[in-house]
N, C-alpha and C positions, 0 to 999 in steps of 0.2 A: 399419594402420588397424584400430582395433577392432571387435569384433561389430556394435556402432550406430552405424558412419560414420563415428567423432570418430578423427581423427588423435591419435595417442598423441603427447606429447614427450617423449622420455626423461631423465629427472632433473630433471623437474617434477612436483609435486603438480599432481594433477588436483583438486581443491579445496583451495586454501592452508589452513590455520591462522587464521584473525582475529585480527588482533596487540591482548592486549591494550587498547591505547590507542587504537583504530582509530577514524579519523574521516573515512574520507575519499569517505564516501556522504552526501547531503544531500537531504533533503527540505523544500521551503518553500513557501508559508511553515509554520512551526511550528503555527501554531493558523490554521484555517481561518473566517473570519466569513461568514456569506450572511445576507442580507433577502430579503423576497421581493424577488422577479421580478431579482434581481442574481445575477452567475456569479462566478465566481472560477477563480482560475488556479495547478496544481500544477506546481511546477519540479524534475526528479530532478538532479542534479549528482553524476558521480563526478570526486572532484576528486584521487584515489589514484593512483598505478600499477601496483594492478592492476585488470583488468576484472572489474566486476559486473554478475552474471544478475541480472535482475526479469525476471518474466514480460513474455510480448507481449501479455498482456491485462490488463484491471484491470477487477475486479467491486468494482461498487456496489450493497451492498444498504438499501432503505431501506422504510419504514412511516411511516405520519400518526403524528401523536404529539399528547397534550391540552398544552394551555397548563401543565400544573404540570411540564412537561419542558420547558419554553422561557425559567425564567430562568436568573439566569446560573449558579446552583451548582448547575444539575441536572449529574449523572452520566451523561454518554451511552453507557458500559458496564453501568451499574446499567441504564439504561432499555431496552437489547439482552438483559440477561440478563431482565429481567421478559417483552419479547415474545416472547422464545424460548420461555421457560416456560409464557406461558399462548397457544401455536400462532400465534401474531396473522399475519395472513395478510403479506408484504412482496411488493416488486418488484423485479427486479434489471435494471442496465444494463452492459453487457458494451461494453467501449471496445477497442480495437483501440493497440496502442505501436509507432512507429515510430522506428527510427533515423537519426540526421541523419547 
């Protein structure tokens, strides 16, 4: 056993390589749609053999935003990197990931 608890396996990388052509983490859906007062639902699927760490948590952070950020060719990176820049106050929500 190592210094921090983890059982070593000898003649295994403790973090593989990403092959490449690797496909076999999946996040869905691909593009996210909300309206108000509607939720939506994030699917992770490892569909590989081997196992992937994601944290046991997942930070949401978010801010109001004016209507010239709500069509559809806004940039919602361009519009993070502007409230970043001028301090704009956000909120975060901190989720909790369990394994099935």
């Amino acid at each position: 056993m190592s210094e921090c608890g983890a059982i070593e396996s000898f003649g295994m990388d403790e973090f593989p390589k990403i092959p490449q052509n690797y496909t076999g983490f999946h996040v869905l859906p691909s593009v996210i749609t909300l309206k108000l007062n509607d939720s939506s639902t994030i699917t992770l699927r490892n569909s590989s053999n081997f196992p992937v760490l994601y944290k046991d948590r997942f930070l949401i952070i978010y801010t109001l935003v004016g209507m010239q950020w709500c069509i559809n060719d806004a940039n919602a990176l361009l519009c993070w990197q502007r409230a970043k820049a001028q301090q704009i106050p956000t909120k975060t929500i901190i989720l909790n990931a369990k394994l099935k």
